[in-house]
N, CA, C and O atoms as a printed pandas DataFrame, in Angstrom:
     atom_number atom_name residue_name chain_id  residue_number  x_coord  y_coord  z_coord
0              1         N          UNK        A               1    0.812   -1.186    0.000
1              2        CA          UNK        A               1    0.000    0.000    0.000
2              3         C          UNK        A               1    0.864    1.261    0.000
3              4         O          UNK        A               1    0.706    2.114   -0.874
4              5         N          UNK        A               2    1.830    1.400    1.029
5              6        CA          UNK        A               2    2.772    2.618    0.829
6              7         C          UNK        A               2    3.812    2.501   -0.643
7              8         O          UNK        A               2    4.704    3.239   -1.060
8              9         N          UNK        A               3    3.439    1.692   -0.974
9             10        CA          UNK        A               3    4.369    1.649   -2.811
10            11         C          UNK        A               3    3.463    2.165   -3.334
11            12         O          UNK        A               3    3.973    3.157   -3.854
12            13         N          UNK        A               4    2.331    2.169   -3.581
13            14        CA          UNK        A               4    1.404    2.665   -4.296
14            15         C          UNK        A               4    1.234    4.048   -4.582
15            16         O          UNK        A               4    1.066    4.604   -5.667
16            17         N          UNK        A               5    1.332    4.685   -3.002
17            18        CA          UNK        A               5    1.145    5.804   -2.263
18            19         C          UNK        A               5    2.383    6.661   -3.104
19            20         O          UNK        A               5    2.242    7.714   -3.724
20            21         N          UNK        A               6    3.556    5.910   -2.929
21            22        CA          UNK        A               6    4.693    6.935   -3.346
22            23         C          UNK        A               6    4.720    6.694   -5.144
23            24         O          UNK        A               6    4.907    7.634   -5.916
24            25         N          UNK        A               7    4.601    5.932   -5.385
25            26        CA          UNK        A               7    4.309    5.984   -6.988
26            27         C          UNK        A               7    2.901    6.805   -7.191
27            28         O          UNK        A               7    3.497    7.860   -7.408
28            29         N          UNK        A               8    2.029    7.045   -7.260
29            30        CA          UNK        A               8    0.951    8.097   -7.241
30            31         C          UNK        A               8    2.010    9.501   -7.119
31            32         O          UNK        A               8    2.300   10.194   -8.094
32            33         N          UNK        A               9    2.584    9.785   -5.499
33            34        CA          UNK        A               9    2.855   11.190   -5.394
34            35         C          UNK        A               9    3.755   11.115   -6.371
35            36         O          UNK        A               9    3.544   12.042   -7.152
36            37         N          UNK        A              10    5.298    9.998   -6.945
37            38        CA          UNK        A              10    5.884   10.496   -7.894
38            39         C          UNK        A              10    5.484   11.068   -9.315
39            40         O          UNK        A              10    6.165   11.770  -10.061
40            41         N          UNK        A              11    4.366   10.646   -9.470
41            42        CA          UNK        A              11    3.409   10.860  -10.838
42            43         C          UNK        A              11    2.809   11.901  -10.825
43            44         O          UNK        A              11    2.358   12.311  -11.895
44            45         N          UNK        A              12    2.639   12.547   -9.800
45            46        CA          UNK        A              12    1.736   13.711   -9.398
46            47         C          UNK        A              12    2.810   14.778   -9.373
47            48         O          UNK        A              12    2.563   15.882   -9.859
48            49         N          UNK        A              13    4.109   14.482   -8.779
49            50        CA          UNK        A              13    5.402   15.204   -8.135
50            51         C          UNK        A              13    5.940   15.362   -9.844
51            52         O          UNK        A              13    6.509   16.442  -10.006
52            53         N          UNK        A              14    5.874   14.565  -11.037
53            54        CA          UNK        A              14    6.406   14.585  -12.516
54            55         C          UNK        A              14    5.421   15.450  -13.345
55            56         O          UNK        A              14    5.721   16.078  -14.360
56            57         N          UNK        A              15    4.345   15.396  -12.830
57            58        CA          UNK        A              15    3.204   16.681  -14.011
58            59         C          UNK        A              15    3.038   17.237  -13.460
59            60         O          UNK        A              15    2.164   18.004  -13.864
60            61         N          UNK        A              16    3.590   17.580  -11.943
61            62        CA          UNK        A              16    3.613   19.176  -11.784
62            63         C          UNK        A              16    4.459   20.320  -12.341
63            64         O          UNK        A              16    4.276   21.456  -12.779
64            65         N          UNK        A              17    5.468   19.482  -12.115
65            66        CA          UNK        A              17    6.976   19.622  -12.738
66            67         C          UNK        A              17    7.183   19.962  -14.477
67            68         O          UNK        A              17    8.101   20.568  -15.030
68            69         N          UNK        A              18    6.030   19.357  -15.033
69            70        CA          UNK        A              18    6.124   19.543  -16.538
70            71         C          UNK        A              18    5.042   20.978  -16.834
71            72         O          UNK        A              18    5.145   21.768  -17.772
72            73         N          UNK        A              19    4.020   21.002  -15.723
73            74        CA          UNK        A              19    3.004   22.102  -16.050
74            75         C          UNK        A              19    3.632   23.419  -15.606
75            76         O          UNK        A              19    3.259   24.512  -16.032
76            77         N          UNK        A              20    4.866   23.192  -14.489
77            78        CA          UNK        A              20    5.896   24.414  -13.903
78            79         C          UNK        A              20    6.909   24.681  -15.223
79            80         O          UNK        A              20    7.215   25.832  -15.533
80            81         N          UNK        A              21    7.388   23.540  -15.955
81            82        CA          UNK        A              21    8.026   24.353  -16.700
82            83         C          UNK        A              21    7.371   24.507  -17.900
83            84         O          UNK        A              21    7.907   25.445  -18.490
84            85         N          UNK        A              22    6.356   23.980  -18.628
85            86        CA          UNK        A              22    5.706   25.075  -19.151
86            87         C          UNK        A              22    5.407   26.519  -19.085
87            88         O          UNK        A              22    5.626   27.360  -19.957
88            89         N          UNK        A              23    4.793   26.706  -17.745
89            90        CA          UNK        A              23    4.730   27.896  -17.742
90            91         C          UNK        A              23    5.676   28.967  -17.297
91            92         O          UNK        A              23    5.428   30.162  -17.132
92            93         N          UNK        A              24    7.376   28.004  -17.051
93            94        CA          UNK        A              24    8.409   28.925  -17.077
94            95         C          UNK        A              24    8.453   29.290  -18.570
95            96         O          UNK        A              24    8.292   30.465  -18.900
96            97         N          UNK        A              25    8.620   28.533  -19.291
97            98        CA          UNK        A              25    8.407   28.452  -21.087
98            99         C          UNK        A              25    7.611   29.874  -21.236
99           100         O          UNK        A              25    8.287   30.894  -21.371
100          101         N          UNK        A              26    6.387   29.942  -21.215
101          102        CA          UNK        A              26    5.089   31.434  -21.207
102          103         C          UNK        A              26    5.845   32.510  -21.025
103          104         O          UNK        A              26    6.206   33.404  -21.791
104          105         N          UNK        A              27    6.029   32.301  -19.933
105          106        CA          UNK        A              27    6.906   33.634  -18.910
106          107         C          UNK        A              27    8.257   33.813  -19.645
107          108         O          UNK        A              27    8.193   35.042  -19.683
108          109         N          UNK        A              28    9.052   33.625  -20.060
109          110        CA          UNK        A              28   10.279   33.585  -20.778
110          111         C          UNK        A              28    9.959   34.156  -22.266
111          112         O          UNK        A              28   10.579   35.078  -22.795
112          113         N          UNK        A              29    8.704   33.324  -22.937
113          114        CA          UNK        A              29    8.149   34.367  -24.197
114          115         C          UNK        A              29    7.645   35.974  -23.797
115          116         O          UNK        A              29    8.041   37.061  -24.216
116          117         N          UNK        A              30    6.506   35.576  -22.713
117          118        CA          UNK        A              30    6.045   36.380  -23.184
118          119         C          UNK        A              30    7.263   38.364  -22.300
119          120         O          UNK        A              30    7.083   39.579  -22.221
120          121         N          UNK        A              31    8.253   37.398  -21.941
121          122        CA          UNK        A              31    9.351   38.427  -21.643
122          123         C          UNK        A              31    9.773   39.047  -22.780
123          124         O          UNK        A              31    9.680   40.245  -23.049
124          125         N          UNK        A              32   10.390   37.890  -23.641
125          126        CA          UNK        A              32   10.831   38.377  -25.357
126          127         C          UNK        A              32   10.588   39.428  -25.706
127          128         O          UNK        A              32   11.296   40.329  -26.155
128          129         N          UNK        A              33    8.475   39.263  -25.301
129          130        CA          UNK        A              33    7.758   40.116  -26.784
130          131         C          UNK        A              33    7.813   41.486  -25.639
131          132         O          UNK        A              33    7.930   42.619  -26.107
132          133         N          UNK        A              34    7.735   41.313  -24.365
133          134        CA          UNK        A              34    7.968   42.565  -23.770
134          135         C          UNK        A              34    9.060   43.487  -24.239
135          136         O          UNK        A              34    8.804   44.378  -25.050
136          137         N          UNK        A              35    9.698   43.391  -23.985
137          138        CA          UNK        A              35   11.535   43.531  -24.422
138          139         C          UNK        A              35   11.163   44.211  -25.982
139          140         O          UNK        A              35   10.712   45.348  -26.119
140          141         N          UNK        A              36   11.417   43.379  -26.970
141          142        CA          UNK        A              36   10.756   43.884  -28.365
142          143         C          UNK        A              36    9.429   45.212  -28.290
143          144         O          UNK        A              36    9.585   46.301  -28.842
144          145         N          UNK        A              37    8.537   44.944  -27.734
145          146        CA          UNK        A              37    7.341   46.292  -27.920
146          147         C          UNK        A              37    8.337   46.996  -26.901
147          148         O          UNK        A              37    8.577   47.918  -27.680
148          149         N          UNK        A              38    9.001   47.265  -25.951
149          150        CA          UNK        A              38    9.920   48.273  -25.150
150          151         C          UNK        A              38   10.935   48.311  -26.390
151          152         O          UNK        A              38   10.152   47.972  -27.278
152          153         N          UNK        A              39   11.772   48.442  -26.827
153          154        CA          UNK        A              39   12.001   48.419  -27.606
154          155         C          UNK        A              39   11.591   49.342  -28.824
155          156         O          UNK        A              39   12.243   50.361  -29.051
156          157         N          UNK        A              40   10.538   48.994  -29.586
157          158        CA          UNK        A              40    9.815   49.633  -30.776
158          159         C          UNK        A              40    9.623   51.179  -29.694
159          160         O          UNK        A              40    9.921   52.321  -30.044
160          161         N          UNK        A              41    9.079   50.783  -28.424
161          162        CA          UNK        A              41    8.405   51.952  -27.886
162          163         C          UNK        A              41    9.321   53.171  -27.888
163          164         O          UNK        A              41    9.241   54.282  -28.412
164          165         N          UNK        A              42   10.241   52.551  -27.094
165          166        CA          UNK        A              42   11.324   53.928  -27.295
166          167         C          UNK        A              42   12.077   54.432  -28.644
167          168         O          UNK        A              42   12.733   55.473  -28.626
168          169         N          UNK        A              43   11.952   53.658  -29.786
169          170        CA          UNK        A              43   12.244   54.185  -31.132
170          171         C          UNK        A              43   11.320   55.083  -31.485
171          172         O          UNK        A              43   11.664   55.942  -32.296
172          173         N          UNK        A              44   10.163   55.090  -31.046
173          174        CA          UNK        A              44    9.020   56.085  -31.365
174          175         C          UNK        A              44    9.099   57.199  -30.894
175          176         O          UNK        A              44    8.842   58.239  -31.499
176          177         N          UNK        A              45    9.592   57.065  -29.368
177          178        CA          UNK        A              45    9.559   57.894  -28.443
178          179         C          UNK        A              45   10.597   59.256  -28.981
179          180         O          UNK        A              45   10.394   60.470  -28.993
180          181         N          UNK        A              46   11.707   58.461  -29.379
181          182        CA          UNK        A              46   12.671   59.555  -30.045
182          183         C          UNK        A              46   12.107   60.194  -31.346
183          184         O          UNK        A              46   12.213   61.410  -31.500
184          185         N          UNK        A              47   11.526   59.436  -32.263
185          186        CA          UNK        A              47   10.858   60.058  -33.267
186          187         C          UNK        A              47   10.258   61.061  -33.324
187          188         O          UNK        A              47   10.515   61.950  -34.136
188          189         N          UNK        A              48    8.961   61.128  -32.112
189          190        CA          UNK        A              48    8.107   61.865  -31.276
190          191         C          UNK        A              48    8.937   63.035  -30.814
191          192         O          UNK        A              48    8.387   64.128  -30.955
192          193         N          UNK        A              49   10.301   63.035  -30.225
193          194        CA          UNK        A              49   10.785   63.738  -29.940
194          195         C          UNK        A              49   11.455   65.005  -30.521
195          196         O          UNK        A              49   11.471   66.191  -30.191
196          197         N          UNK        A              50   12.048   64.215  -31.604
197          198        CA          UNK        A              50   12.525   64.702  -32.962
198          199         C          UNK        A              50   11.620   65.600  -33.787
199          200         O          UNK        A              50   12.084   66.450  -34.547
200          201         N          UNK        A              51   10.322   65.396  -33.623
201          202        CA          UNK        A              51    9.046   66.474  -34.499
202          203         C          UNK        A              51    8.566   66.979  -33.312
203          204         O          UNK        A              51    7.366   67.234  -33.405
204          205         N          UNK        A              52    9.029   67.217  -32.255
205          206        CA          UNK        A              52    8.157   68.218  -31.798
206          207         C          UNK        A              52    9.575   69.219  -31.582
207          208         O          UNK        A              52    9.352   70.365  -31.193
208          209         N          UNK        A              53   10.715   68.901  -31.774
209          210        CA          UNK        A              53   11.922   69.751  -31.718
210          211         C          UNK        A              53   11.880   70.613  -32.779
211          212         O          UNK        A              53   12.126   71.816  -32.697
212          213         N          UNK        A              54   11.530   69.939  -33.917
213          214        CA          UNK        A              54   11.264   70.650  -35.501
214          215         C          UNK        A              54   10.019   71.621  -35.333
215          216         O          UNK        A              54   10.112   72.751  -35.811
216          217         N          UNK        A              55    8.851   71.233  -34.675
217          218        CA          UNK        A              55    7.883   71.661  -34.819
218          219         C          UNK        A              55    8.088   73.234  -34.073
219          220         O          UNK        A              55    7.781   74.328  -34.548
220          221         N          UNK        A              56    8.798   72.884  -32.572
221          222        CA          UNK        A              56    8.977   73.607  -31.909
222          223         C          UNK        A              56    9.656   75.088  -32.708
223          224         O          UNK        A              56    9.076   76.172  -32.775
224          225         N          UNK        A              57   10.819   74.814  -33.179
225          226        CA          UNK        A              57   11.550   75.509  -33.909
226          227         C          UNK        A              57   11.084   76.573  -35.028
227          228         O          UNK        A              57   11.582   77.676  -35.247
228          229         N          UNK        A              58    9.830   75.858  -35.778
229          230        CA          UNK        A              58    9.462   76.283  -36.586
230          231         C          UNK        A              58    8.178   76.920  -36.987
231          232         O          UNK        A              58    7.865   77.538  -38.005
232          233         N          UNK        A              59    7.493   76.591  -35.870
233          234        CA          UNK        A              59    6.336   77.164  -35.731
234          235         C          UNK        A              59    6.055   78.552  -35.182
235          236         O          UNK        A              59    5.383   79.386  -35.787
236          237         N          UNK        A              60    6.355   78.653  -34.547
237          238        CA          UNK        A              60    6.696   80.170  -34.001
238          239         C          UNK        A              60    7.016   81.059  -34.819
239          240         O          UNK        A              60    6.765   82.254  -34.665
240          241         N          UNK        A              61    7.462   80.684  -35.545
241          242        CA          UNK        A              61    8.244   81.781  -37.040
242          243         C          UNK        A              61    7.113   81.360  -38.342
243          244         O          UNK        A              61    6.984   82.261  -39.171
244          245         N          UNK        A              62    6.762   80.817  -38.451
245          246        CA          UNK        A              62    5.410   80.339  -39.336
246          247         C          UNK        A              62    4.224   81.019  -39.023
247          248         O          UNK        A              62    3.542   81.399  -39.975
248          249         N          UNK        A              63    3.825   81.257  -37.841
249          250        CA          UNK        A              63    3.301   81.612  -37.034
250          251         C          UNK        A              63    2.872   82.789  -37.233
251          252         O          UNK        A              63    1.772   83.185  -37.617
252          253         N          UNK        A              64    4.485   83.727  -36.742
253          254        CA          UNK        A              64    4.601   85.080  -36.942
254          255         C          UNK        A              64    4.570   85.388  -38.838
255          256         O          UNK        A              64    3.691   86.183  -39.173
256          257         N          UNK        A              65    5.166   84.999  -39.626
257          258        CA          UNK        A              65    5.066   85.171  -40.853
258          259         C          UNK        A              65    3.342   85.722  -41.307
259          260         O          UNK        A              65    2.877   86.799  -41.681
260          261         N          UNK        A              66    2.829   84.517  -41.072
261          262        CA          UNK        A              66    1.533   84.491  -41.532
262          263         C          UNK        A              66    0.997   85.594  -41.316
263          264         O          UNK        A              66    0.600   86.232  -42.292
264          265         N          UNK        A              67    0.784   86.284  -39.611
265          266        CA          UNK        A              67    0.356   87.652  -39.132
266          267         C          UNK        A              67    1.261   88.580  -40.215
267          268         O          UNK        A              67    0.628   89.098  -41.135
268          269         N          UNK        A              68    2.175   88.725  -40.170
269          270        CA          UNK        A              68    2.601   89.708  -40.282
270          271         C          UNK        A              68    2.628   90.091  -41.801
271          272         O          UNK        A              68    2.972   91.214  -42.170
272          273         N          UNK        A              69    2.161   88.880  -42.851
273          274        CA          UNK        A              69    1.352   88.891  -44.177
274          275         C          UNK        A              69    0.362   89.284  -44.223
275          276         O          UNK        A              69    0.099   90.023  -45.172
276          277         N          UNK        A              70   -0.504   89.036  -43.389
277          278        CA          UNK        A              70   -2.026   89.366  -43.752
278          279         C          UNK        A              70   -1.806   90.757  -42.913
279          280         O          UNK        A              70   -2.614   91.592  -43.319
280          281         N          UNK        A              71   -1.054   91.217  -41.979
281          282        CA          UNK        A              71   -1.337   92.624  -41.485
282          283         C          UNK        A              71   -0.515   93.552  -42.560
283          284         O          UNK        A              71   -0.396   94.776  -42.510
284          285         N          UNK        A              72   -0.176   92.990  -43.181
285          286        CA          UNK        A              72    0.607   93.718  -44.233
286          287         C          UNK        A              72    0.022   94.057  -45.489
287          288         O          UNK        A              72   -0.043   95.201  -45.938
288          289         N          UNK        A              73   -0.368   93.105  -45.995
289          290        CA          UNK        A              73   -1.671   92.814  -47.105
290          291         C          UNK        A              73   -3.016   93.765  -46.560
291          292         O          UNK        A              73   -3.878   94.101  -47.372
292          293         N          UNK        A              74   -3.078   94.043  -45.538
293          294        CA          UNK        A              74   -4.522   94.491  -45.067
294          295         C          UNK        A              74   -4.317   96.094  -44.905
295          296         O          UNK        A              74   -5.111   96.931  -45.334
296          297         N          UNK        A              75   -3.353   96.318  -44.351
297          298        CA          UNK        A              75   -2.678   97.527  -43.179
298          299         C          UNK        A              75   -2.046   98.311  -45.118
299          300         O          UNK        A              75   -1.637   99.450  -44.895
300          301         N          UNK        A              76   -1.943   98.049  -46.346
301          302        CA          UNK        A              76   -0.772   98.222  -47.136
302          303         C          UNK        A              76    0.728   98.646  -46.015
303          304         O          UNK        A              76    1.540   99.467  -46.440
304          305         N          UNK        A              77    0.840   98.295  -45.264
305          306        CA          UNK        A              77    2.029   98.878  -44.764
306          307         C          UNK        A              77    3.053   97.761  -45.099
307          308         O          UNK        A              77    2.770   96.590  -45.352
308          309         N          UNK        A              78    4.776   98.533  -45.043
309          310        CA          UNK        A              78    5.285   97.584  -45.730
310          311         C          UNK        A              78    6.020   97.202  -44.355
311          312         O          UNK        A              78    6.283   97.891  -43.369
312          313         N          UNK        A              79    6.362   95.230  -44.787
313          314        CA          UNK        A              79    6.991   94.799  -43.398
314          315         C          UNK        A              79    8.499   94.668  -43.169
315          316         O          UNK        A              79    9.233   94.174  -44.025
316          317         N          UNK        A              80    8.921   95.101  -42.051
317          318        CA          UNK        A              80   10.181   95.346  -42.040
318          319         C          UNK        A              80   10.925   94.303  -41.668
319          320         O          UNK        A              80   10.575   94.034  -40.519
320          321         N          UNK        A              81   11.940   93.415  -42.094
321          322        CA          UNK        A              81   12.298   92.384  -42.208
322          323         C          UNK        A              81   12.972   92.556  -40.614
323          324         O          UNK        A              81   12.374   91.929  -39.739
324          325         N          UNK        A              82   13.668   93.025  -40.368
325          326        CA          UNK        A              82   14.472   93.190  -39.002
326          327         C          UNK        A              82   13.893   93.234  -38.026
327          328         O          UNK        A              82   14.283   92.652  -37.013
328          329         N          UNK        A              83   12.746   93.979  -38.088
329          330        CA          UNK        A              83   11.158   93.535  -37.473
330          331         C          UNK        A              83   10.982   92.058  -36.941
331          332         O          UNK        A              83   11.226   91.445  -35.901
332          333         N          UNK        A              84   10.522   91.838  -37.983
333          334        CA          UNK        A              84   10.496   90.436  -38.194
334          335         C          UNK        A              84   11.139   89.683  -37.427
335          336         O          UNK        A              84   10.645   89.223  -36.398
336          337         N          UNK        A              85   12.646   89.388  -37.923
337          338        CA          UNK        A              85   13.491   89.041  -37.413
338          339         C          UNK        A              85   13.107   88.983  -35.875
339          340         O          UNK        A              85   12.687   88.004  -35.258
340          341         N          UNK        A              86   13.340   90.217  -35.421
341          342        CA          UNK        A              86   13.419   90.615  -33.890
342          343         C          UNK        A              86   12.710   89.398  -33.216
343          344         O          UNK        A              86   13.256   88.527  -32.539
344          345         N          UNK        A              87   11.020   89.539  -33.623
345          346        CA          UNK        A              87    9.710   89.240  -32.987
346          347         C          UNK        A              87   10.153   87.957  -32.991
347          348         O          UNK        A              87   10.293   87.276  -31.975
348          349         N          UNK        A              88   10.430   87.527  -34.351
349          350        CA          UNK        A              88   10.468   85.788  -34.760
350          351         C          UNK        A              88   11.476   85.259  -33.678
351          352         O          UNK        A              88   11.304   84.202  -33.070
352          353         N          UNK        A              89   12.357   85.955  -33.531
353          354        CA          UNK        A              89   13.552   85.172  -32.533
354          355         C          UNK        A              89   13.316   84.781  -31.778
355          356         O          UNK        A              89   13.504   83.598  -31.493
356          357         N          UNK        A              90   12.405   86.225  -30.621
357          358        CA          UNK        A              90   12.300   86.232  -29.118
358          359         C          UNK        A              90   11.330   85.303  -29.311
359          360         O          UNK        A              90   11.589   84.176  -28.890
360          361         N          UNK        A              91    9.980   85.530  -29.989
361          362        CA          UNK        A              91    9.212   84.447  -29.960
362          363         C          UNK        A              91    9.780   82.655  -30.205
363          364         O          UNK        A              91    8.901   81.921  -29.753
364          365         N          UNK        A              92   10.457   82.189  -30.532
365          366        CA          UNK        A              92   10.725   81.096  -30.455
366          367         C          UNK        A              92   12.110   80.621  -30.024
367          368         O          UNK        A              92   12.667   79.581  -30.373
368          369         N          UNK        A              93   12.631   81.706  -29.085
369          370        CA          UNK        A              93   13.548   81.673  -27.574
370          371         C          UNK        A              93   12.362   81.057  -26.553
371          372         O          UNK        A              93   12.401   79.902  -26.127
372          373         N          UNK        A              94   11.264   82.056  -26.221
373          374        CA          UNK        A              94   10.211   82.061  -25.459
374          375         C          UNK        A              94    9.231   80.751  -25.860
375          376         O          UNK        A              94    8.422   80.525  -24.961
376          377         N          UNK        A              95    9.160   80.153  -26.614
377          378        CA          UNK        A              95    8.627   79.375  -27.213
378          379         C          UNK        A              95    9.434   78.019  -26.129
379          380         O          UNK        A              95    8.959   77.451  -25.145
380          381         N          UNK        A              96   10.749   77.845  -26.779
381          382        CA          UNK        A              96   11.528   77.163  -26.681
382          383         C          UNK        A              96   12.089   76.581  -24.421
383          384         O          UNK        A              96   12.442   75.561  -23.829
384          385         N          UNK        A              97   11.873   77.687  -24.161
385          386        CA          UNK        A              97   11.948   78.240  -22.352
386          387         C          UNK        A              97   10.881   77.542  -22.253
387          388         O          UNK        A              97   11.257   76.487  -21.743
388          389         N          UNK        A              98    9.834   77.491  -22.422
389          390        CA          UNK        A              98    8.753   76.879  -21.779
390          391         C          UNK        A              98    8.799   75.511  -21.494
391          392         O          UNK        A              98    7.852   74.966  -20.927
């Protein structure tokens, strides 16, 4: 009767053992695909980073252009480039500080 007993628990003690490392197996993938999407994520992240540096840069002066066309076009007054200049700078110094 106690042979029985310990052959049962060894059988029981062997598919636990196979259902544990299975699911070390899971856990080990599904680490992989973690790793990989971390990964992709932060390639984006710099991308993301990269257009709002451009955007940053350039908008402000796009910005000001546009006004200072249509107040020009409207006003006939003529626009003074150094003007310009000036506004466009500080504005996307100030832009840029924030």
């Amino acid at each position: 009767m106690l042979n029985i007993l310990e052959i049962r628990a060894t059988e029981a003690s062997k598919q636990m053992n196979v259902e544990m490392q299975k699911l070390t197996e899971q856990g080990v993938n599904e680490n992989k695909l973690m790793k990989k999407l971390t990964e992709q994520t932060t390639q984006d992240t710099k991308s993301m980073m990269i257009i709002s540096l451009i955007s940053a840069v350039f908008l402000p002066a796009t910005f000001l252009a546009v006004i200072s066309s249509s107040l020009s076009i409207c006003s006939k007054a003529e626009a003074r480039s150094s003007h310009y200049l000036d506004l466009t700078s500080s504005f996307t110094l100030k832009t840029e500080t924030c």
